[in-house]
N, CA and C of each residue as an Amber inpcrd file, in Angstrom:
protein
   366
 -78.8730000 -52.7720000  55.5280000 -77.6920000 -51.9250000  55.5000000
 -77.2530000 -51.6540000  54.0740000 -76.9890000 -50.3670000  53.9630000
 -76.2670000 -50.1360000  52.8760000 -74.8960000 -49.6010000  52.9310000
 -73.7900000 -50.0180000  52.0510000 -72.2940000 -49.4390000  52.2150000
 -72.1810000 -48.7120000  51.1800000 -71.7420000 -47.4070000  51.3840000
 -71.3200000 -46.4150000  50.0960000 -70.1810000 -46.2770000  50.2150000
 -69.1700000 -45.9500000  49.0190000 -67.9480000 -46.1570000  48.6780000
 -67.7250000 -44.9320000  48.0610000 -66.9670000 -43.4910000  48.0330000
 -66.8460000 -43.1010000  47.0960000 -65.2340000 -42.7440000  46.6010000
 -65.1540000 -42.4500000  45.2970000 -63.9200000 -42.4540000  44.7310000
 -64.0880000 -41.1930000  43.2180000 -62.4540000 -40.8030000  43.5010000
 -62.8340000 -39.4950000  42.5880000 -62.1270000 -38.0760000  42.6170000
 -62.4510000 -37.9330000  43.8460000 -61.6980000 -36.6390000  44.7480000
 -60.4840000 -36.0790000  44.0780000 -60.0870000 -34.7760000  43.9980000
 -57.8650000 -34.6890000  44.2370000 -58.2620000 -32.9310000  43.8870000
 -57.2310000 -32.7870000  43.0020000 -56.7310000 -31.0750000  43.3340000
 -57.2080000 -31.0430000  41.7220000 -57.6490000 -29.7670000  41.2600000
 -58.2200000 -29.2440000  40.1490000 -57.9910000 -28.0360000  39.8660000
 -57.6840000 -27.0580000  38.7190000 -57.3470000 -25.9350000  38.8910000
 -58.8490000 -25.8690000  38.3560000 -59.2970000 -24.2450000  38.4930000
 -60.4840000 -23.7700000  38.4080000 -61.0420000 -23.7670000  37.1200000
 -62.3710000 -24.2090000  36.3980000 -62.2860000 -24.1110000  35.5490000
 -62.5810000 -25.6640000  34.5880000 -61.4430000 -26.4630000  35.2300000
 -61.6010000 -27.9090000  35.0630000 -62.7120000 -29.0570000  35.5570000
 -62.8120000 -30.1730000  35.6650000 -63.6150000 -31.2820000  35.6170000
 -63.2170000 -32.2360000  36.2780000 -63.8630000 -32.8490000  36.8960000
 -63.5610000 -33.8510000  38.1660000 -64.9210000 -34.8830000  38.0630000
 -65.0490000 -36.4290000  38.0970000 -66.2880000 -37.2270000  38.6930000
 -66.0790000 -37.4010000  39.4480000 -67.0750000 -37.8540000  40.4440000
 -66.9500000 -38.8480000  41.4290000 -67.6790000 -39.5510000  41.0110000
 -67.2770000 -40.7610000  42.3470000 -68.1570000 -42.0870000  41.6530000
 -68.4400000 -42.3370000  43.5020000 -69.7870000 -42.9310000  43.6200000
 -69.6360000 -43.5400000  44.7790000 -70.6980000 -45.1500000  44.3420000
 -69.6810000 -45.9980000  45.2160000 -70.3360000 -47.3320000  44.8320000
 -71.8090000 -47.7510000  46.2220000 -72.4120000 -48.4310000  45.7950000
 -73.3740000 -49.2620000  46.8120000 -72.8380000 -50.3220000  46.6090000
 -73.1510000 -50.9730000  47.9120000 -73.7400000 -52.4480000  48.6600000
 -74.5570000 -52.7820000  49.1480000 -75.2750000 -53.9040000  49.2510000
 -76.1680000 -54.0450000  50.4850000 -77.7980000 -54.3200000  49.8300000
 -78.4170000 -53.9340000  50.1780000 -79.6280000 -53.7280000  49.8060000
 -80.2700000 -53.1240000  48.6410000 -81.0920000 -52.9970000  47.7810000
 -81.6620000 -52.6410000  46.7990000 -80.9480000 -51.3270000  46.1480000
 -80.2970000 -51.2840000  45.3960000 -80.1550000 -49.8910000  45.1830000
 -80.6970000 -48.8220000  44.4570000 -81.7100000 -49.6000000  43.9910000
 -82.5870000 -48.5590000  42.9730000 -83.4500000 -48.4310000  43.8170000
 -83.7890000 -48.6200000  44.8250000 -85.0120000 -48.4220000  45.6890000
 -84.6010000 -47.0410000  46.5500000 -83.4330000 -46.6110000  46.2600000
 -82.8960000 -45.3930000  47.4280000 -82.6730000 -44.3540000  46.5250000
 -83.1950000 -43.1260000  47.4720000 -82.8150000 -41.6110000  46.5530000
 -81.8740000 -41.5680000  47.1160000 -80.5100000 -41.0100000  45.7380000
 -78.9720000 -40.5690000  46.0490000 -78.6950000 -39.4580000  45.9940000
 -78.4300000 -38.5240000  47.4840000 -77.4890000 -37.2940000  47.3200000
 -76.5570000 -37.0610000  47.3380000 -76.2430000 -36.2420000  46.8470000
 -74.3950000 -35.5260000  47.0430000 -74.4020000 -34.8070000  48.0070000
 -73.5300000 -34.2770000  48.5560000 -73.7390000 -33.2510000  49.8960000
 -72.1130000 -33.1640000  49.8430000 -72.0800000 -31.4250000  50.4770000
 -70.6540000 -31.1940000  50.5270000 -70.2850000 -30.5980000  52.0170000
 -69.1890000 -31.0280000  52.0640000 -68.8630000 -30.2180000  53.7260000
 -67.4300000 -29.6930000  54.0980000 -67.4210000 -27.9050000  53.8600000
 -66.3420000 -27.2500000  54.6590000 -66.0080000 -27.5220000  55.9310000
 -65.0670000 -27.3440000  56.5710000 -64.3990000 -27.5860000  57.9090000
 -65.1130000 -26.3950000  58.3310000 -65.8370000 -27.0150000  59.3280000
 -66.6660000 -26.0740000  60.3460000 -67.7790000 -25.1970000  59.7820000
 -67.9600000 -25.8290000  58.6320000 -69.2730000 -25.1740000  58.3220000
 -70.2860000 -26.4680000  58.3010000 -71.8650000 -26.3390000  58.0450000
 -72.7350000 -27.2090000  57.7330000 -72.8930000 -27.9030000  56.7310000
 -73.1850000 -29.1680000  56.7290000 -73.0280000 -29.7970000  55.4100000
 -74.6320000 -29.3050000  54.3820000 -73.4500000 -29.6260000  53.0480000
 -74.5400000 -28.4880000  52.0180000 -75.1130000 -29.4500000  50.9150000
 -76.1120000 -29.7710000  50.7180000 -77.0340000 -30.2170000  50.0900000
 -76.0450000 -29.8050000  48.2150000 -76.0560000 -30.8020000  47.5630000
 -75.2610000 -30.5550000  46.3360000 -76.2170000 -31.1200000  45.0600000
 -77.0680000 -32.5150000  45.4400000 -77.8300000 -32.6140000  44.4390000
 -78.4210000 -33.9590000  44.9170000 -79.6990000 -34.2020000  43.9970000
 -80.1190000 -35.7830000  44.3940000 -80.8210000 -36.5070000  43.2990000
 -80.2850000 -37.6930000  42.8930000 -81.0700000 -38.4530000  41.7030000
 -81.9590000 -39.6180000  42.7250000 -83.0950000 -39.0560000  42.5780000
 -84.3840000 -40.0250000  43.0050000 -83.8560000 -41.7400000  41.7790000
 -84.7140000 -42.6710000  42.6110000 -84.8290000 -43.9970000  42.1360000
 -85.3310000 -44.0700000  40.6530000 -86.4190000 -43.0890000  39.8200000
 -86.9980000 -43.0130000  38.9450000 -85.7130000 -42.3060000  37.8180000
 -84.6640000 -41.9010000  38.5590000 -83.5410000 -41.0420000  37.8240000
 -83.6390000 -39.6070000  37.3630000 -84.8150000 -39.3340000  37.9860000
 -84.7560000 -37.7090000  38.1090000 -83.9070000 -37.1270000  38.9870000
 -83.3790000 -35.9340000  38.1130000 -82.2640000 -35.1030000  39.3200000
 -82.8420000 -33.7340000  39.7940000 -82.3420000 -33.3660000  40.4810000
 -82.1570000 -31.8650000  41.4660000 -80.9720000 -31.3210000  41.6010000
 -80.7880000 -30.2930000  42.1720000 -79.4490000 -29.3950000  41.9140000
 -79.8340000 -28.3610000  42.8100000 -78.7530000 -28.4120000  43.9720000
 -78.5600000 -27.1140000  44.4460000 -78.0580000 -25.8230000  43.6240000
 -78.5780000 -24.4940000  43.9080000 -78.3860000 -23.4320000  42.7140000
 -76.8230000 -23.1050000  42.7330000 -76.5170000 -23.3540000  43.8480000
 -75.0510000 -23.2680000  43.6150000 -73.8230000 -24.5360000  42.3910000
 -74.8680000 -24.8090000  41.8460000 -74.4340000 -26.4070000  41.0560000
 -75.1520000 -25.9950000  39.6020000 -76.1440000 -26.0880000  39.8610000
 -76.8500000 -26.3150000  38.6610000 -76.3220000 -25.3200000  37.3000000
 -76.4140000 -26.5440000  36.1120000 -75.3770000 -25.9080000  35.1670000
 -74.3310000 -26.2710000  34.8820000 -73.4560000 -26.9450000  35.9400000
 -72.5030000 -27.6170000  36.2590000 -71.9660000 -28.7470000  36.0510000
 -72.8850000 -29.1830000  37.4950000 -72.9310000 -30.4140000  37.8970000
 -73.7610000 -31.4230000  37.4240000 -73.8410000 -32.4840000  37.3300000
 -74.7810000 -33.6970000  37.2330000 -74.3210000 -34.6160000  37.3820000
 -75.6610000 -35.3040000  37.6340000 -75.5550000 -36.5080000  38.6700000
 -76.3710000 -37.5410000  37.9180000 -76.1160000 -39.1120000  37.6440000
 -76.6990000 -39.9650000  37.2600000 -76.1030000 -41.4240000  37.7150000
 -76.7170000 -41.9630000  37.5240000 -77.0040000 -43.4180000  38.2570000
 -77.0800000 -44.5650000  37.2990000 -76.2050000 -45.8320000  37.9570000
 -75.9590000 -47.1490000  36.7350000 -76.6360000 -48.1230000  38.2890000
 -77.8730000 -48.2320000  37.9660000 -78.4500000 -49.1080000  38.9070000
 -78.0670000 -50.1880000  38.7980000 -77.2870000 -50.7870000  37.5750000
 -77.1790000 -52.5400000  36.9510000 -75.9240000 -52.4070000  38.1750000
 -75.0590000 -51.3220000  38.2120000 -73.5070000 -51.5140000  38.5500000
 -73.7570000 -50.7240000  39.9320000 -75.0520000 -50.2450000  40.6390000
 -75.0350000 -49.8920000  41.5300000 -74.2140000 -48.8120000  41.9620000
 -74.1430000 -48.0050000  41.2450000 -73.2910000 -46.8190000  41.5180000
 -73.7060000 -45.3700000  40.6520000 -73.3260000 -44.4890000  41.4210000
 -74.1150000 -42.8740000  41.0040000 -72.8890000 -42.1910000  41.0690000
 -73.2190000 -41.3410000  40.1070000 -71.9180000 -39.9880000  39.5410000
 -72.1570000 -39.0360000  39.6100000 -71.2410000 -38.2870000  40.1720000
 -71.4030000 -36.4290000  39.9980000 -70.3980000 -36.1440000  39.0870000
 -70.7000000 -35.8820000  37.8140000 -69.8560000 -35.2440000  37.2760000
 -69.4790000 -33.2350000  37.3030000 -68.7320000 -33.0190000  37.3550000
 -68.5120000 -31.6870000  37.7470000 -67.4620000 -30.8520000  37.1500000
 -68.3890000 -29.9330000  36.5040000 -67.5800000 -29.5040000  35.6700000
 -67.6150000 -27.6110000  35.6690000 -66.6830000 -27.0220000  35.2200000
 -66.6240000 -25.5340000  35.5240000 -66.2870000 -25.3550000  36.6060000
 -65.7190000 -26.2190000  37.3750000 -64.9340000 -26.3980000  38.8490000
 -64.6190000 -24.6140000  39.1370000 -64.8800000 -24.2770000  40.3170000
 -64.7110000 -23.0430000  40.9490000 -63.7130000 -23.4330000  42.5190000
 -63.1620000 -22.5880000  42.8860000 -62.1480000 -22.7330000  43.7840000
 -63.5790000 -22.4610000  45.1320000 -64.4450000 -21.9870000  45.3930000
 -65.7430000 -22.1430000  45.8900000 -66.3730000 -23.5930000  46.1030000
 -66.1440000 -24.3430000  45.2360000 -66.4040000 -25.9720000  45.1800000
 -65.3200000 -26.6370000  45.8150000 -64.3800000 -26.2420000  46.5460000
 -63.3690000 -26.8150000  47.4590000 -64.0330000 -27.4810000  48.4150000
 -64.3970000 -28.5200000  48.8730000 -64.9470000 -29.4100000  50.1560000
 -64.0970000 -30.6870000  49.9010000 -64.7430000 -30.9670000  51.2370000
 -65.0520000 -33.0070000  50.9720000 -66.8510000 -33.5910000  50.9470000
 -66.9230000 -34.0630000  49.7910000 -67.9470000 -34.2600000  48.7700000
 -68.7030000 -35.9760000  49.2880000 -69.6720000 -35.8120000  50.0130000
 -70.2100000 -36.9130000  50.1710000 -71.4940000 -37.4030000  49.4980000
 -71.8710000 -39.2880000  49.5040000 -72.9810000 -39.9610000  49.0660000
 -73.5080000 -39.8900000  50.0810000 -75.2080000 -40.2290000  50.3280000
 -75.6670000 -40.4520000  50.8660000 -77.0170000 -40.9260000  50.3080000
 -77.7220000 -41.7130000  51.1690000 -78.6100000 -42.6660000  50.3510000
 -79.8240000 -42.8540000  51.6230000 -81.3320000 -42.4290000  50.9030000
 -82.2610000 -42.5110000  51.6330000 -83.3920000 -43.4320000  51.2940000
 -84.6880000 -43.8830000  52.0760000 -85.7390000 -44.1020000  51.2640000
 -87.1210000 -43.1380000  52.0450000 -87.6280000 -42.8630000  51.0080000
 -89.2390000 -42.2830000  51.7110000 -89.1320000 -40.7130000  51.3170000
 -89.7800000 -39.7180000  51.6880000 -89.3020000 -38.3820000  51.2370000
 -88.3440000 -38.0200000  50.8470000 -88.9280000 -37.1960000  49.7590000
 -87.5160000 -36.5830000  49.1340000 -87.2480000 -35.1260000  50.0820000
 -86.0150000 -35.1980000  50.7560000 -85.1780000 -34.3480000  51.5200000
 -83.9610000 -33.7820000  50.8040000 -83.5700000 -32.7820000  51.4190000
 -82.0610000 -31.9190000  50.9550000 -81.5050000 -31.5190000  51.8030000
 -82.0330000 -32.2620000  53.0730000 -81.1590000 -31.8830000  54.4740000
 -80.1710000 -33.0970000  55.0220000 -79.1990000 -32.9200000  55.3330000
 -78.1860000 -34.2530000  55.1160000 -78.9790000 -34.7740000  56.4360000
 -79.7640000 -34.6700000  57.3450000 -79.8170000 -35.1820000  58.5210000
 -80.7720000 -36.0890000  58.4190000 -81.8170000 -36.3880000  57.2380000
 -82.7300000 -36.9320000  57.1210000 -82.3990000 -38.2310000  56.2520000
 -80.5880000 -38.4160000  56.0380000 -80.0250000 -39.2250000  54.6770000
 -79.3870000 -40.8760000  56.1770000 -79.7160000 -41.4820000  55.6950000
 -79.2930000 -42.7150000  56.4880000 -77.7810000 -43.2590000  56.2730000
 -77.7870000 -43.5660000  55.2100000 -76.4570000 -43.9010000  54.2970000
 -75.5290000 -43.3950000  54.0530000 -74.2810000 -43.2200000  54.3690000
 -72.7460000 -42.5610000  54.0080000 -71.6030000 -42.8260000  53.8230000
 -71.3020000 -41.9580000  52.9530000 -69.8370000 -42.7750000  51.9950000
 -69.0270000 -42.0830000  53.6500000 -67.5500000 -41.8450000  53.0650000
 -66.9130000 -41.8610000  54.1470000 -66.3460000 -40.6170000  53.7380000
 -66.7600000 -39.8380000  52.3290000 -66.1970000 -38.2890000  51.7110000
 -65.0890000 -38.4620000  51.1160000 -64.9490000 -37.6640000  50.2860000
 -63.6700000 -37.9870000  49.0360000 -63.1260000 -35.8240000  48.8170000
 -62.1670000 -35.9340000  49.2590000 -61.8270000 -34.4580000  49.2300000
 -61.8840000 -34.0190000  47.7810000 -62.0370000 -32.7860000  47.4280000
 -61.9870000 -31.8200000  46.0850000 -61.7080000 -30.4370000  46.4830000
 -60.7590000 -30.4350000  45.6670000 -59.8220000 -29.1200000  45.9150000
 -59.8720000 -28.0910000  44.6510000 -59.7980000 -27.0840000  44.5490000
 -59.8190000 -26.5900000  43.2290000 -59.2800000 -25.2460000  43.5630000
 -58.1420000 -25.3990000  43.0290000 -57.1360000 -24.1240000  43.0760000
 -57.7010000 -22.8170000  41.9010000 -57.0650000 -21.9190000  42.6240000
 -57.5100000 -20.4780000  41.4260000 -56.2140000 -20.2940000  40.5700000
């Protein structure tokens, strides 16, 4: 089992900068690829980015440029930092944590924080 924690979230005017942080527990944590994933009310959850175990990242195109994501394996915990905040980037922003293929579909992610809202006013 793994427990993800994340922390970070609140209201942003557009333009501005926000991290998150989400923590692990549990089991190995450098052994798991970490995504971000975001989710509107009543829409599908959206693939946001993923730092593999080796600490390579990915970026959905709607991010990239932006966003980034990196990982303190000693402290077990991964960051999205996010920056150029767009009122478009309004969700609640989740971890999720896999092992074995690298995926960008949240359905294939085992592990989940519990989402940390981000708001970003115009």
């Amino acid at each position: 089992q793994v427990q993800l924690v994340e922390s970070g979230g609140g209201l942003v005017q557009a333009g501005g900068s926000l991290r998150l942080s989400c923590a692990a527990s549990g089991r190995t944590f450098s052994n798991y690829a970490m995504g971000w994933f975001r989710q509107v009310s009543g829409k599908e959850r959206e693939f946001v980015g993923i730092s593999w175990s080796s600490g390579r990242t990915y970026y959905a195109d709607s991010v990239k440029g932006r966003f980034t994501i990196s990982r303190d394996n000693a402290k077990n915990t991964v960051y999205l930092q996010m920056n150029s905040l767009k009122p478009e980037d309004t969700a609640v922003y989740y971890c999720a944590a896999k092992i074995g293929s690298t995926s960008y579909y949240w359905a294939d992610y085992t592990y989940w924080g519990q989402g940390t809202q981000v708001t970003v006013s115009s």
